[in-house]
N, C-alpha and C positions, 0 to 999 in steps of 0.2 A: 497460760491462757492469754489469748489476745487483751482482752480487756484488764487483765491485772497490769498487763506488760504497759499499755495505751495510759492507765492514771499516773505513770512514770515518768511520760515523757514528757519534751519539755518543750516551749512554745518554737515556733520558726526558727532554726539554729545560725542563722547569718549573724549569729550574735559572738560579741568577742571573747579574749580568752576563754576559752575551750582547747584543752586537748584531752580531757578526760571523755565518756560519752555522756553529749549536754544530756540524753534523757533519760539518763543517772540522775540521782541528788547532789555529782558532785562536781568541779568543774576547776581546769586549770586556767596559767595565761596560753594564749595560741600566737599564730601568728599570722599574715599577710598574705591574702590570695589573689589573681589580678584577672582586672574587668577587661570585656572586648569593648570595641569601638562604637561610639555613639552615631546617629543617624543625623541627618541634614538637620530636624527639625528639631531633637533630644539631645541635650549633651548628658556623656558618659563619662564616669568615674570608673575606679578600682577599685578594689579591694574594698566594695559595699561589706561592712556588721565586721571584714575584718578587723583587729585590734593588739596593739601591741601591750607586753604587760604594763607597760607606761602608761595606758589608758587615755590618751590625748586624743579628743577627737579631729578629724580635719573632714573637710568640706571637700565634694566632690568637684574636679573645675569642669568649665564649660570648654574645653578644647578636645574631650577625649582622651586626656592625658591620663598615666598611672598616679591616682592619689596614694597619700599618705597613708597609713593602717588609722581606723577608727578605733580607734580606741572605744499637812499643817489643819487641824479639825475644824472643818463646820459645824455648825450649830446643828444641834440635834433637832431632828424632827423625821417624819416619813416621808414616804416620796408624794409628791404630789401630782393631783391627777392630771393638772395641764399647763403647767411653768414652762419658762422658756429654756430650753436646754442650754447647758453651761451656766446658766444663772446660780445664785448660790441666795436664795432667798430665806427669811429667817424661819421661815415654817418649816425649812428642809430642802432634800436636795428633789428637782422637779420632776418628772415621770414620761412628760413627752415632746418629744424632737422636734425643733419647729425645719421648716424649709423643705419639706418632704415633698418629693419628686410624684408625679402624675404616674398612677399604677403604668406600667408597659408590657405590651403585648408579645406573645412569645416571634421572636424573630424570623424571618426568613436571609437564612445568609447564602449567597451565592457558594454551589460548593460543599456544603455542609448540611447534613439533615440532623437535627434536634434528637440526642440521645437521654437525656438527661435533667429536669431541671427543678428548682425549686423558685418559685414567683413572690413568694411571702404576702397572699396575697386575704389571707383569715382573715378572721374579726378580729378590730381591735384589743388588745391584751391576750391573744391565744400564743398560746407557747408552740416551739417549735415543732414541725409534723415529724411524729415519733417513729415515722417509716421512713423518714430521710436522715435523721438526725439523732445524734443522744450525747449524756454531755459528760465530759471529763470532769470529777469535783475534786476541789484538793485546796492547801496550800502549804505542801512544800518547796515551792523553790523554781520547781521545774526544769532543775540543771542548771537555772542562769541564775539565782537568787531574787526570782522575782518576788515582790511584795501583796500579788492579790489570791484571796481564795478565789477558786471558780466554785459555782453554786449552780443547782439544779432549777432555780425560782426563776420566773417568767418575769420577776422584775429586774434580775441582767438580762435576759431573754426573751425577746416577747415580737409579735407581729403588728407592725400598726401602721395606717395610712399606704401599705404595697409594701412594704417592707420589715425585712428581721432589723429589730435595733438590739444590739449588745451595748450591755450599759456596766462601765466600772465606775464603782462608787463608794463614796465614803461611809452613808448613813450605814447602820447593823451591822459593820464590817467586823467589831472587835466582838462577837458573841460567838464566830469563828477562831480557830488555835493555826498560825501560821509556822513558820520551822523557825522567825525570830519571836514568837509571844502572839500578846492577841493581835489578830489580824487589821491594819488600815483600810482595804481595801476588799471590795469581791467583785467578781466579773465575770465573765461565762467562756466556753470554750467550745464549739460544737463539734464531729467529727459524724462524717459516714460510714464507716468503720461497720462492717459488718452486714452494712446496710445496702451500699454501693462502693464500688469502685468502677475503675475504668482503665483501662491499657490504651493508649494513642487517642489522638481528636486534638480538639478545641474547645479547654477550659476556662470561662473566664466569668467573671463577677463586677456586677456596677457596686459603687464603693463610694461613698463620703465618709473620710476618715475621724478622729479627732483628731486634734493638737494639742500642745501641752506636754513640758517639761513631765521624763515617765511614762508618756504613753508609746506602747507598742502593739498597734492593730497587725495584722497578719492574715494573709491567704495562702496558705501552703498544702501542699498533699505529700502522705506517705506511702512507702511500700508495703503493701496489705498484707506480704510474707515477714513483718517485724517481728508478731507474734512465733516465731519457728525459733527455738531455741538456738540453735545454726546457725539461724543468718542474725536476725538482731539489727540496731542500730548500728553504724550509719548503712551495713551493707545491704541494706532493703532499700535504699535510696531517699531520698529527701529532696521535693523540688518548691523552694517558696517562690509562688508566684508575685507575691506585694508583701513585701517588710518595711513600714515607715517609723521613723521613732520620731515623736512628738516636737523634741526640742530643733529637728530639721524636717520640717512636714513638706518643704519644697521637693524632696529626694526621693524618689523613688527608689527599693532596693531588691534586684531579684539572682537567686542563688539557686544552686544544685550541690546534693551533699551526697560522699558514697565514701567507699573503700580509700583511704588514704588522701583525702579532698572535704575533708567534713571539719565540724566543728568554729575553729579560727579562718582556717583556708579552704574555705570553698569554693568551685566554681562561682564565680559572682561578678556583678556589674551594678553599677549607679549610674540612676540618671538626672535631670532636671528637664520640666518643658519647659523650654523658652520664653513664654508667654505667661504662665501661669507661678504665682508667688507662691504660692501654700495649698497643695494639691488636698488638703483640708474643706478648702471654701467652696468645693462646689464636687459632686457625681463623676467618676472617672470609672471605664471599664478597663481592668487588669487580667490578663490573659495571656496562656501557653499554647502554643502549638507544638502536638510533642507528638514525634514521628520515630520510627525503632534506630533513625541513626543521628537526631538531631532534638534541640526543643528550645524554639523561640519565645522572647520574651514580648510583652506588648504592653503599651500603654494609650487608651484611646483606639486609635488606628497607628500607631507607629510603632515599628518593629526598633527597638534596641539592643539587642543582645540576643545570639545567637551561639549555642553549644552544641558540638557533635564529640565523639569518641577520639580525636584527634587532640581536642584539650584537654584529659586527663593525663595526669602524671603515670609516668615509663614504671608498669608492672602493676599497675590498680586497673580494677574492671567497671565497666560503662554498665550500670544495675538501674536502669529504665528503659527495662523490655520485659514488665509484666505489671499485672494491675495497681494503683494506688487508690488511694482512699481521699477525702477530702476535708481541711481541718478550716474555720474560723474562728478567732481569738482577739480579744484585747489583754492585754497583759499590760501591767503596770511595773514599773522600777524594772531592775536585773541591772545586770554588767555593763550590758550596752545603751541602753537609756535613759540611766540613773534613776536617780529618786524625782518624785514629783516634787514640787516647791511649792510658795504661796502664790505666784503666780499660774498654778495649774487649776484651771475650772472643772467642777463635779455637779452632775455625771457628765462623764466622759463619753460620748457616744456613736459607735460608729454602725450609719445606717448600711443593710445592702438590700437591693432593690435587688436582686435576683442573684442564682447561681446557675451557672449552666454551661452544657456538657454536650459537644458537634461530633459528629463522625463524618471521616470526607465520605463525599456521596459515592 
């Protein structure tokens, strides 16, 4: 059944060592997969979430060039109803986001007519619309040894000010059972699964991430035939449109995963903009355009990364040319972004002002 198979699995797999399948429980070292080339305005890296079993991480350069393989309790209290986010106040950890972006209206893009979309645009504290969304709960691991349960409560999940915020946090984390003891953390996971999917267009989501050592926000979609006994992870395909790990919030990371290209080595690339320090500090839209022989990468308006069937490895098949499904995630610790530290601020929250879904006209 689809849904038993979906609590399995494990968050964006641009993450390192893997060669077992990450959205199993269990998870090897992998190896090294390499990026295309950055745009005028983007520099691009290689081998983005890949990682050697040495687990050294390296920084992506600004030339284009092939990089390297990538390798504490608050004070108890509840959430409170309007602290400033990231603060760590003694009454507990705070409940809403400050710096929230002016509701936006549904677009007109040149080219593209509106398939698709979710506005987040409820009363404040309404949990997510249960015709778009529903949530994976758990905390095993998720293939990469992550640290947080995900939870069904509207206080990782909730809408408020135009926007869905997912919140990973410390407060009530250990009353959950994690796959190492009681749980540090919990956070939310949403999928459409069931709900929607979509075969080709223009996917894309406005995004303020968090930062912070452990944190791993994520935009990805899967192949909605995962659930089919047959086919299964990776060969349903796997396309993470935005993978950032906290402790490099400047980096963008976006990958494609299949038949023999999954797990450690995936299709992948990193980038940096130019101008921007910490893709954290302010709203950026991430988005694919994904065509039956191609699927570009975006950030903002600038295209960095581009895949067609030509870059898969000699005797693997090109498995994005039928419907996927649509996941968001914050995930805490795993392989690739280690454990949070004291320097990581709770909650952690990453706002999205919209999600949505073009078909060319």
């Amino acid at each position: 059944m689809v849904t038993a198979l979906i609590s399995g699995l494990a968050c964006a797999c641009s993450s390192p060592a893997l060669t077992s399948d990450p959205h199993s429980s269990e998870g090897g070292a992998g190896s090294s997969g390499a990026g295309s080339a950055g745009s005028a305005t983007v520099a691009s890296g290689a081998a983005a979430g890949a990682n050697a079993s040495a687990g050294a991480p390296a920084s992506p350069t600004n030339a284009g060039a092939s990089g390297a393989p990538f390798m504490p309790p608050l004070a108890s209290g509840g959430a409170g109803a309007g602290g400033a986010a990231g603060s760590n106040a003694s009454g507990g950890e705070p409940g809403t986001p400050v710096n929230m972006p002016p509701v936006t209206s549904n677009p007109v893009m040149p080219g593209w007519d509106l398939a698709w979309s979710d506005e987040f645009n409820a009363a404040d504290g309404t949990a997510v619309d249960a015709s778009h969304w529903h949530h994976d709960s758990g905390g095993s691991g998720w293939g990469n040894q992550e640290l947080e349960y995900y939870t069904e409560d509207a206080s990782n999940a909730e809408q408020r000010a135009g926007n869905l915020v997912i919140s990973a946090k410390r407060d009530g984390a250990s009353s959950h059972s994690c796959w190492y003891g009681a749980c540090q953390y919990t956070s939310a996971r949403l999928l459409t699964s069931g709900k929607f999917s979509t075969a080709y267009g223009r996917v894309e989501a406005r995004i303020k991430v968090p930062a912070g050592k452990g944190m791993w926000p994520a935009f990805w979609m899967l192949g909605d035939n995962i659930g089919d006994p047959n086919i299964g992870w990776p060969n349903c395909g796997e396309i993470d449109i935005m993978e950032i790990i906290g402790s490099e919030p400047g980096t963008l990371h976006g990958s494609m995963h299949g038949p023999g290209y999954s797990g450690g080595a995936p299709l992948t690339a990193s980038t940096k903009l130019t101008n921007v320090a910490n893709l954290s500090d302010d709203f950026h839209t991430y988005a694919v355009e994904w065509a039956p022989d191609s699927v570009k990468f975006f950030i903002d308006t600038t295209l960095y990364e581009t895949r067609t069937p030509a870059d898969i490895p000699a005797g693997t098949g090109w498995v994005f040319n039928h419907p996927f499904f649509l996941i968001l995630n914050v995930a805490v610790g795993g392989q690739w972004p280690g454990s949070p530290d004291a320097s990581t601020q709770f909650p952690a929250q990453m706002l999205v002002d919209y999600v949505r879904v073009f078909k060319a006209e």
